[in-house]
Every structure is written in C-alpha cells, then in structure tokens.
C-alpha positions in Angstrom: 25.7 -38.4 99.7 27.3 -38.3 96.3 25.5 -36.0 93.7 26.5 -36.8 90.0 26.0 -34.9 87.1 24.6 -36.1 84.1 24.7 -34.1 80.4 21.4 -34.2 78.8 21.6 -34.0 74.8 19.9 -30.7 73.0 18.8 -30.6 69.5 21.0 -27.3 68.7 23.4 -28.1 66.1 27.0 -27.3 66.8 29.6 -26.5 64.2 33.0 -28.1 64.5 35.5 -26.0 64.8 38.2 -27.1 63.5 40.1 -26.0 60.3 40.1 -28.1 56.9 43.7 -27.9 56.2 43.2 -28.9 52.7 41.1 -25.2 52.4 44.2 -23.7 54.6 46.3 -25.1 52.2 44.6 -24.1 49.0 44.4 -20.5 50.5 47.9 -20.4 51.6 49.8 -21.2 48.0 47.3 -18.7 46.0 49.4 -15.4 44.5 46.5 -13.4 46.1 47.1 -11.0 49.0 43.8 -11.0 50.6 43.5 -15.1 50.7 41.3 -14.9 53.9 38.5 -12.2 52.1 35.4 -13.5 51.3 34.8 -13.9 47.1 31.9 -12.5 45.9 30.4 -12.3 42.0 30.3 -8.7 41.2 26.2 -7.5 41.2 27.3 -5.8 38.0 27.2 -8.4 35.6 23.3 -9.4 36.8 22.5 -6.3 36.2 23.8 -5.9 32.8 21.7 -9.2 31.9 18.4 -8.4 33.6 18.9 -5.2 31.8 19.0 -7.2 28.1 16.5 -9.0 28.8 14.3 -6.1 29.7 15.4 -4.2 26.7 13.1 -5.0 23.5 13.9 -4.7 19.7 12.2 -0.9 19.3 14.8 0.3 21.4 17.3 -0.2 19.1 16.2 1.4 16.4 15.7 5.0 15.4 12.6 7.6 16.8 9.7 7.8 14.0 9.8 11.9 13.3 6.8 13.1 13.5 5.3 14.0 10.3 3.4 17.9 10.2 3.0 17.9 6.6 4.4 17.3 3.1 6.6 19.5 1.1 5.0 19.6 -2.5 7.6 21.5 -3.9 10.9 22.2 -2.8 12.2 26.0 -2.3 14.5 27.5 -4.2 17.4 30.1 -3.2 16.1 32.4 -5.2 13.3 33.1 -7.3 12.6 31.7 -10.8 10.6 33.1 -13.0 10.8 30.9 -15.9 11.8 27.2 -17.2 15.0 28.6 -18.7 15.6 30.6 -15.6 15.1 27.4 -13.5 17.2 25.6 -16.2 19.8 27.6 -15.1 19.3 28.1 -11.4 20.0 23.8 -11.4 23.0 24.2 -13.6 24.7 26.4 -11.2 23.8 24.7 -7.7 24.9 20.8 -9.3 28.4 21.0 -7.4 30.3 22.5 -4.7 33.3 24.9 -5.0 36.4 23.1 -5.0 38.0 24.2 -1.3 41.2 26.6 -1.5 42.7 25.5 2.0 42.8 22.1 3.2 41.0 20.0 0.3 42.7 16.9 0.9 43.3 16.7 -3.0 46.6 17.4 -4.9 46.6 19.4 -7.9 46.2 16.4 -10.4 42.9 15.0 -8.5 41.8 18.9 -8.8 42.3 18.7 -12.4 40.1 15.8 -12.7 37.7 17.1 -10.4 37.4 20.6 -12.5 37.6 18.3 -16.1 34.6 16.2 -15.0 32.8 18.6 -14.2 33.7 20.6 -17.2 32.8 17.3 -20.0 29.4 17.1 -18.8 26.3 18.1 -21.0 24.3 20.6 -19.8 21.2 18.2 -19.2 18.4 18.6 -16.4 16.3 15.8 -15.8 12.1 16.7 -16.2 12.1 15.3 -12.3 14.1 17.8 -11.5 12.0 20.8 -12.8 8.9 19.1 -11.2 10.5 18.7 -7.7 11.2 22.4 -7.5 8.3 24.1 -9.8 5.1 25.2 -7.4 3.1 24.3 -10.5 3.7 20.9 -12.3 0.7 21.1 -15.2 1.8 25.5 -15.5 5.2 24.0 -16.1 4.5 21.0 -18.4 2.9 24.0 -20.6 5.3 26.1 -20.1 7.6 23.4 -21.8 6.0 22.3 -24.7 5.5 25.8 -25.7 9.6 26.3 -25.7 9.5 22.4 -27.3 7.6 24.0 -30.2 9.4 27.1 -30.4 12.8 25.6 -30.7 14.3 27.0 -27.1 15.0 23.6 -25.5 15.3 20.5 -26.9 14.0 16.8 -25.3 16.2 13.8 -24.5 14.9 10.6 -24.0 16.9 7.6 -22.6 15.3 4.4 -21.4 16.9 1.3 -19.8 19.1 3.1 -17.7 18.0 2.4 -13.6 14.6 0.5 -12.7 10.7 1.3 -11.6 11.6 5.0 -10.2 15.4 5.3 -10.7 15.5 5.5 -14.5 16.5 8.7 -15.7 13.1 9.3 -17.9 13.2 12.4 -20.1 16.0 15.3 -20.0 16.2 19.0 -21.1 18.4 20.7 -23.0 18.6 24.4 -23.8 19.4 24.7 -27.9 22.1 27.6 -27.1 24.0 24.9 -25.2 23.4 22.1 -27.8 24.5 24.7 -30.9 27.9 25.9 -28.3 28.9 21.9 -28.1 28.7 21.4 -31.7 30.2 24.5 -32.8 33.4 24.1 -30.1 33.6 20.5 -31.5 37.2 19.6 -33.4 36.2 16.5 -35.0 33.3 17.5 -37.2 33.7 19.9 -40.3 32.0 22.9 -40.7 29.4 21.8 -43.5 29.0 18.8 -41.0 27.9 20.9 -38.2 26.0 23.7 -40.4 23.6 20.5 -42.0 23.0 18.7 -38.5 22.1 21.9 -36.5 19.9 22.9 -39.9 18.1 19.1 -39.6 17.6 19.9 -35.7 16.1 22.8 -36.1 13.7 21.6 -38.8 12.2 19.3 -36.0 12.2 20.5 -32.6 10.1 18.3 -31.3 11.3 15.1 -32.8 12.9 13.0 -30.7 14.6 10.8 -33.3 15.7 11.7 -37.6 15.9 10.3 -40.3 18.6 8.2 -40.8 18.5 9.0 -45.0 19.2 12.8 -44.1 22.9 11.6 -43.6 25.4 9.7 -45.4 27.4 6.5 -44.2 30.3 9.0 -43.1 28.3 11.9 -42.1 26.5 9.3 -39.8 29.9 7.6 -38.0 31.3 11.2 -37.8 28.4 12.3 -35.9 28.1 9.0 -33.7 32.1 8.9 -33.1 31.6 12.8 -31.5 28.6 11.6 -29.3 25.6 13.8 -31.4 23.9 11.2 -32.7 23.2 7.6 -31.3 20.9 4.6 -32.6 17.0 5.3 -31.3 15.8 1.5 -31.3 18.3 -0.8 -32.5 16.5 -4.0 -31.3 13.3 -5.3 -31.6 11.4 -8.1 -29.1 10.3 -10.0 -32.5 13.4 -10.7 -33.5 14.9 -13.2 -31.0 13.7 -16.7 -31.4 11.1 -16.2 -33.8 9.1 -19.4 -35.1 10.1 -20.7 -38.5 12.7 -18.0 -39.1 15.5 -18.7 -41.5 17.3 -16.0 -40.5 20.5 -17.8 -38.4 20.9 -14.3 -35.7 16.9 -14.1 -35.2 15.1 -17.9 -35.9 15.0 -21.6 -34.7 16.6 -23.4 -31.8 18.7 -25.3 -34.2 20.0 -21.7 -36.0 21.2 -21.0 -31.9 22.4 -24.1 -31.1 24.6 -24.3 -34.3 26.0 -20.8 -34.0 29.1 -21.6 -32.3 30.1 -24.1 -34.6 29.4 -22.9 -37.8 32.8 -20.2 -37.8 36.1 -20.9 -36.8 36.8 -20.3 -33.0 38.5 -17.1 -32.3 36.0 -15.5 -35.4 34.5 -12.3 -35.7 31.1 -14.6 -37.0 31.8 -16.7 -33.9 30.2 -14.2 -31.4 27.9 -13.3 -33.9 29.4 -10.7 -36.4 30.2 -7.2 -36.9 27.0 -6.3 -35.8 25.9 -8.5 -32.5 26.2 -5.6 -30.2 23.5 -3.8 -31.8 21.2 -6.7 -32.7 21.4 -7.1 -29.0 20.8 -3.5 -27.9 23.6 -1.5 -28.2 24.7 1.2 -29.3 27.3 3.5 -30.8 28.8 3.2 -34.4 28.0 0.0 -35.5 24.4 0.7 -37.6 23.2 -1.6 -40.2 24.4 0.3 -43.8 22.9 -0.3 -47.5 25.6 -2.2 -49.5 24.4 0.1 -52.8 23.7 3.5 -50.7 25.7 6.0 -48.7 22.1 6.5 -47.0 21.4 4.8 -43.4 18.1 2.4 -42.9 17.4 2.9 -39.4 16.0 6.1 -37.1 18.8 8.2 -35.1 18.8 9.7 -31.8 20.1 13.1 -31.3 22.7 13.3 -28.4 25.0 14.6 -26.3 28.9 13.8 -25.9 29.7 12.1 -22.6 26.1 11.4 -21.5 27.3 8.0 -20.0 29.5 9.7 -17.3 26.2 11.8 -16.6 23.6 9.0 -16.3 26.4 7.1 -13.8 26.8 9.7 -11.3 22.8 10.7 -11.3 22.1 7.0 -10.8 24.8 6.3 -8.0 24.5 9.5 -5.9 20.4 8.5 -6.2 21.4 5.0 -4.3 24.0 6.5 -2.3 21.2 9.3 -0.5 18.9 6.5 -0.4 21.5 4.4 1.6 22.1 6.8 3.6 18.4 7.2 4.9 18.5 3.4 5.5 21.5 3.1 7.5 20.2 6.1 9.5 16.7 4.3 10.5 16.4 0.8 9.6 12.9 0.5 9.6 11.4 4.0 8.8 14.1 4.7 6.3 14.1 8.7 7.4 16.2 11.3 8.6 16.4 15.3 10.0 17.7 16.9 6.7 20.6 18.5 9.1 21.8 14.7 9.6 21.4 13.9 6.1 23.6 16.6 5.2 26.4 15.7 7.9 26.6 12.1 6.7 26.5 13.7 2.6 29.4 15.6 3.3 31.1 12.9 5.2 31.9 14.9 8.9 33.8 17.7 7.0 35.1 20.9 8.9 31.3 23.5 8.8 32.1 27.1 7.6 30.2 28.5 11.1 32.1 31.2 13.2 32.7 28.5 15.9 34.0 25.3 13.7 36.5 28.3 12.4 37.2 29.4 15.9 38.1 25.2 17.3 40.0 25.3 13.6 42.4 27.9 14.1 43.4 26.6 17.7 44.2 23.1 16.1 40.8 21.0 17.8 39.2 20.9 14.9 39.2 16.7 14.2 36.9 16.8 10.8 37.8 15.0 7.7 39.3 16.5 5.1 37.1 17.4 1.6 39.2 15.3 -0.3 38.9 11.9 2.0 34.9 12.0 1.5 32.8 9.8 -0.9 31.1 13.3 -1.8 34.4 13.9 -3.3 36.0 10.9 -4.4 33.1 9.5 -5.9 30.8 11.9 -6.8 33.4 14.8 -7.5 31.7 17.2 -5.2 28.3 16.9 -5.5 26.1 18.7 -3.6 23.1 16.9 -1.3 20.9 19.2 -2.6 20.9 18.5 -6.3 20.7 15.1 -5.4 17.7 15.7 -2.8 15.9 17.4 -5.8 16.8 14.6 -8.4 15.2 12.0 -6.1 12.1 13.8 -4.7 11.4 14.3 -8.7 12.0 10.7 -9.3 9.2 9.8 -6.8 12.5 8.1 -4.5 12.2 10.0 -1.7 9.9 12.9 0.2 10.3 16.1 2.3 7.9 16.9 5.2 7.8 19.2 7.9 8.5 17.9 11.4 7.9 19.4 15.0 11.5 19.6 15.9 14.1 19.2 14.2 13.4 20.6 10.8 12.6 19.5 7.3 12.7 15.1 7.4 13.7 13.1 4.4 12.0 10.1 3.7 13.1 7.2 1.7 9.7 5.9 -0.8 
C-alpha cells in the first residue's frame, strides 16, 4: 500500500524572503556608515510642536505686579522744608556726576556734556513740586504767597507736548533770573537795570507791556532770550469772511498769494513777518512805523529754554517706552528694572560689581555708550520719574515683592 501525502493550504500569511535589490542597491551607494540601521524621526521635534500649540498668548507676556497701594507723593533724600528748599533739592538731583574712570567719553564729549548742562535755566516744572510735596493745596499756597512777594517768578509755555506731556507752568527763583541777566554780555547795564526794575514791578504778571520798551530795547532783549512774544497769533485771523486783508481774508486773497510777488521773494512766502502771523516767535514783532514803542504784549524768558523743553519732553517718552517694551500689555515695571534699562546695563557701584571689575569679568557698557548719556547728557531716572508722575504720565505703587512698581497712565 502506497500512502501519499498531500499539503493542505493555511490562511497564515507568509512573507517572502527574498531581498529587493533595488533597496540593496539604494542602501549600498549612500555615504552613510550605518546603511542597514533603521531611520527614525526624532520625538523631539513633536514635542516642540505639541508644546506651541499648548502654549497660549498670556504666556508670552509679562507677570501683572500686584498692586498694595499707591504712592501719593514721592520721597525725597532728604527733608524739605520749604518751596525754595525743594526748588533746590530738584536742581541738584537733575543729572548724574560725570564718571572719572572708564566714561566711555573723550574730553571734547565731556566738555559738551558739562556745557549743556551748564546753559540751562534754572527752571522746575509745577509737576515736579506736586509729585514730591506731601501736601499739593499747602504747596499751591505756599507758592502764590512767594508769587506775591517777588521770590519766584512763573513761566508759562503752551504748545509744547500734547494732553499730559505739555510742559504747563515753570518756576523760577528771582536770585537766578537777576544772576542770568546780570552775567549777560550782550545787554548794557541801563538795559538790564530797567528790565529787572519792570520785573519786579509785576511779580505776578505773566506777560508786559510791550510800550515799556523801545524798538531796540525790545530786539536786544529777545536776541539774549529775556523776552519772547506772549500771543502772536490769533484763531480770527486766518480765513476770516469778507476780509480785505490779503495775509488774513478770502479764498481768493490765498489762492493769489503765490502769484502776486516775484518767485524767489521775501513777499512770496508771505513777508517779513509770516513766521509770527503763523505762531512763531523770536525777533520778528510787528513795530509802529512813527514809534520806537512795541504794539503787542511780551513774555518774560529765559535764554536756552528750547534745549530744556527738548530734553524734558524726550526723556518723558523715552521712560514711557521703556515701561512698554518691558510689559506690552500692562505697561509696568519693578523700579529696580526700570533703573537697569535707564542706565543702559552700566557697571553698579556695589562692593561685588567692583570686586568682578577689578578681576577683568566685569562685561557692562561703558557710561558713555548709553542713551542716558548720549542723548540725554546724563540724566538721572529719577528726575525724570518725578517729572512724569507730576505730569499725570505715569504712577508709583507699592508691590508685594519686588519693590516700588512704575506704571505707565
């Protein structure tokens, strides 16, 4: 008997098991040594985008400080006992000392630095008494009793900044105001004798008479920076109805303006006196033709209030920056970080910045390389810090941690 064996079929799959030699091939001419490994993706990279999507927007931006409680008024470094005191006390804090060692500035930038400092009147802003007086009403007495009395003297200037940043009203002790025009070349001495007499007369005017002076008296004083034109343009006169006037009346005056003078003409742009029709100021007042005697209302002034009102506006926007860049969205920062970013990383004057100094790992910017000191010759943060909490552009508070907080408003 013959047994045969048959193979019955199963449903398990087999895998062949023979090579592709198009794979063998591909593996065999690639420059890498391991051409048998197994490639994987690395789990690194899903991680890093299940991570980005998880994060949310909040993250990104700056911890809210937690807010104990305002600072009304900020301290001083000493105490004040008066307005002339405080006067003073601002005067002496408004920049830093130039450094000896390691300023980053030759002597010709140190010049400058010590000659702008040096030009600049001796003006504190009302704002600035307010931010740092315990008593606001005790010191707007306090001030119009030394208005009265001929002590200080007021400054107004308007159109310079907008809603919170304009300057507003400034303060002048009269010692200061008679030491600039007594040490002043370009005025003679009956000059200087008749103005200071006319200022004392009215201590609380904030404008004179333009008929105390005559036509030279009046562009000696405004060419030395005493005097200045108080309102040298009025809304009514631009584009009035049924004006014969050509500078102030019709459409058809304006329209014909250009072409009524020879290009290249003084009357072309207007005339001698266009800057001040349109708001300017300077030398250029409206004289009588048959007096010495000038029409309008003066200003008393101060030489080289310009250079003033420039820095006090850009170090204003510069601190407020600086709270923006630091927190986006609450516009607030630890005081300590304010002042790090003011001074721009400089070397501190702590026992152990000195100590990683003199063993050469100390990597901080030099003085001289900062904006505090390029741009705003030295100026310390907290003159500035004062200026804006006055000017209603910022706020101090308390916090639980980390110190005083500024706030941007």
């Amino acid at each position: 008997m013959v047994f045969e064996s048959k193979l019955t079929k199963t449903s398990r799959v087999s895998k062949s098991q023979k090579k592709d030699p198009i794979k063998a091939l591909r593996r065999a001419s690639s420059g890498s040594p391991f051409p048998s490994a197994q490639r994987r993706k690395p789990s690194q990279t899903a991680a890093k985008s299940q991570s980005k999507q998880d994060e949310t927007p909040d993250e990104h931006e700056a911890e809210v400080l937690v807010d104990t409680g305002i600072i009304t008024s900020l301290p001083t470094e000493r105490p004040v006992s008066s307005i002339i005191d405080l006067m003073r006390y601002i005067q002496k804090r408004t920049f830093s000392e130039v450094p000896e060692r390691a300023a980053g500035m030759n002597s010709t930038r140190t010049a400058e630095v010590l000659n702008f400092r040096l030009n600049l009147p001796p003006i504190v802003s009302v704002a600035h008494i307010h931010a740092l007086s315990p008593a606001p009403t005790a010191a707007e007495r306090e001030i119009s009793e030394l208005l009265k009395t001929g002590t200080i003297r007021k400054i107004v200037i308007s159109g310079r900044g907008s809603g919170a940043a304009t300057f507003g009203e400034g303060l002048v002790l009269m010692d200061d105001w008679e030491r600039l025009v007594t040490e002043n070349d370009q005025l003679s001495a009956e000059l200087k004798s008749k103005y200071l007499e006319i200022l004392r007369s009215h201590p609380t005017a904030l404008t004179v008479s333009g008929s105390n002076f005559t036509k030279g008296e009046a562009v000696a004083l405004m060419t030395a920076g005493f005097l200045t034109a108080a309102h040298a343009t009025k809304m009514s006169d631009f584009l009035r109805p049924g004006s014969s006037s050509p500078m102030s009346g019709s459409l058809a005056s304006l329209s014909s303006a250009g072409s009524s003078a020879a290009s290249g003409s003084v009357a072309a742009v207007g005339g001698t006196g266009i800057v001040h029709s349109s708001g300017g100021g300077g030398r250029g007042l409206n004289f009588e033709d048959d007096a010495l005697a000038v029409k309008h209302n003066l200003a008393p002034s101060l030489p080289n209030i310009g250079p003033y009102l420039k820095l006090l506006v850009s170090a204003r926007q510069h601190l407020t920056s600086l709270l923006s860049k630091a927190s986006p969205r609450h516009r607030e920062a630890p005081l300590s970080l304010l002042r790090e970013r003011w001074d721009g990383g400089i070397a501190a004057e702590d026992p152990a910045s000195k100590a990683r100094a003199a063993r050469g790992e100390s990597a901080a910017v030099l003085p001289g390389r900062t904006k505090k000191w390029r741009s705003f010759w030295g100026l310390k943060l907290e003159w500035v810090l004062e200026e804006a909490v006055g000017g209603g552009l910022a706020e101090c508070f308390n916090t639980q941690s980390v110190g005083v907080g500024v706030r941007a408003l």
